[in-house]
N, C-alpha and C positions, 0 to 999 in steps of 0.2 A: 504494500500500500504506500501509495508518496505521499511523505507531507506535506505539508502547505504551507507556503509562507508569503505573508502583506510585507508586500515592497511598497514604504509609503515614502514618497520621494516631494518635495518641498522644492519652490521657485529656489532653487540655486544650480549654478551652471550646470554642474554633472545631466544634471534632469533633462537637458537637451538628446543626453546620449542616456537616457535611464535603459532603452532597450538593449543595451551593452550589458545590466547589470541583471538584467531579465533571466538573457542568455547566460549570463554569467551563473546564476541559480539555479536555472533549469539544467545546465550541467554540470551544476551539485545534487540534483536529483531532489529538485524542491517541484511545485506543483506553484507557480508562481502566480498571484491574485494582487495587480497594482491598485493603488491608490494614491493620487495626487492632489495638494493641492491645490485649492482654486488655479490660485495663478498660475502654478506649473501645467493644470489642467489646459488652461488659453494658449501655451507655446505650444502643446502637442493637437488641438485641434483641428487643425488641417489631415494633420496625419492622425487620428485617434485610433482609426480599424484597425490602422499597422497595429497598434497595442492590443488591438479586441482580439485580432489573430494571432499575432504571437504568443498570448497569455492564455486563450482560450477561454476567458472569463470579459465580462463589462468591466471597464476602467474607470472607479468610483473616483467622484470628487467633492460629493456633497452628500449630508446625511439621507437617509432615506424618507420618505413621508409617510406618515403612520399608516395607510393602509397598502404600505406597497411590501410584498418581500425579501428577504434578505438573497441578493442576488451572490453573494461569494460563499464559498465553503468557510466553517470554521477554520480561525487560525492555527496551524501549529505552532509557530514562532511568527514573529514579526522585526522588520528591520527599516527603522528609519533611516533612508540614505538619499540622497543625499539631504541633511537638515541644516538649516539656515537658521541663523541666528536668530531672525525671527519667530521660527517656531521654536527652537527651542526655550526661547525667555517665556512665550506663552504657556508653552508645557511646563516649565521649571515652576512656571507662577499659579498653576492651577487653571488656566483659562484653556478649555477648547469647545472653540469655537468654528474650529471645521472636525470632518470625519478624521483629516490626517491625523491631526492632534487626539479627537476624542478615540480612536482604537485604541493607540496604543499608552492613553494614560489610565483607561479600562481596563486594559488588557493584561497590563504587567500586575493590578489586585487582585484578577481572576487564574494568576498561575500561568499563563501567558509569558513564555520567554522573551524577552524585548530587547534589541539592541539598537544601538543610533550611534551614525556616525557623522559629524557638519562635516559642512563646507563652508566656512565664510574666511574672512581675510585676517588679519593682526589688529588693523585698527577697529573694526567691528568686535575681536574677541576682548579688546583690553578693555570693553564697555565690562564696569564691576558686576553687574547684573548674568551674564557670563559665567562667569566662575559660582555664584549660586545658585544659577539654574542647573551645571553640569552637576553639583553637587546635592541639588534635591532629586534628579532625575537619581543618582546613583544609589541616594538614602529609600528610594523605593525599590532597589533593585535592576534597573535597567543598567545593562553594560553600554555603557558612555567609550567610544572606539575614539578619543583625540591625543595627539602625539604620537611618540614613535609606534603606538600600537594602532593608530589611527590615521587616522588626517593629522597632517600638520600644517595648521596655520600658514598661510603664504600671504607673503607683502599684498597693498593694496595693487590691484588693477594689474597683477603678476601670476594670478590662476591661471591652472591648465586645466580647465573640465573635463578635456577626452581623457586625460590622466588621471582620473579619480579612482584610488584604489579599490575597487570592490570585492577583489579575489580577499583584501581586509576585510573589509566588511561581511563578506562571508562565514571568513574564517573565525567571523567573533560570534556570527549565529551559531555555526558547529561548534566553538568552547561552550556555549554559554546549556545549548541542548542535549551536548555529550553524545557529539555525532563523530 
């Protein structure tokens, strides 16, 4: 049986190339079910089906409406990648306010493996707000993947998107699930 895992990818560069990160899971032997979003949702519009087929699931971006049903499989793990500084001060702070956010701050109290790794720059991380989101996300158990076991911060206006490590980012879902 494959597991499944919520790749929920956030408006930061990587997410251009998130079906990099798709394929990169699905040849970990995940059963991949994206979600983005809002605005990472608007870059991939044009192209959305490419994701409806590659995944083989709908590509969620917004909660669903009470009388509609839940269109993805339960999760087995979930992996925030790429997370943007924006969401994560959200998450860190208790607000979610989109699906990206509300899975997987749901998820990690219901026993839900959760891993997140950013993407954003040095002068966005030295915002103090930062280092206590990384550190509320962790006190509930979500493996936080920044530094040399993650992402490591790059200068402003000096990211490489197509380079985002996800073969990391996997490797932190397989520690954290004991794959």
């Amino acid at each position: 049986m494959t597991r499944v895992l919520y790749l929920i990818a956030c408006a930061a560069g990587p997410t251009q190339y998130v079906d990099d990160g798709v394929r990169a899971a699905q040849a970990d032997g995940w059963d991949v079910c994206l979600i983005l979003t809002p605005s990472a949702a608007s870059w991939w519009e044009p192209r959305m089906q490419e994701l409806v087929d590659l995944t083989g699931h709908p590509v969620r971006s917004r909660y669903k409406l009470p009388w509609e049903k839940d269109a993805l499989p339960k999760a087995d793990a979930m992996l925030v990648a790429p997370m943007s500084c924006t969401t994560l001060n959200k998450w860190g702070a208790g607000i979610s306010d989109t699906l990206a956010i509300g899975l997987p701050s749901e998820g990690v109290h219901m026993g839900v493996p959760v891993v997140a790794m950013p993407y954003f720059n040095r002068a966005q991380g030295a915002q103090p707000a930062v280092a206590r989101s990384i550190a509320a996300l962790r006190g509930q158990g979500v493996l936080v993947l920044d530094g040399p076991d993650g992402y490591q911060m790059h200068p402003p206006k000096q990211g490489e998107p197509k380079a985002y490590p996800w073969t990391s980012a996997l490797a932190g879902v397989r520690r954290l699930v004991g794959a």
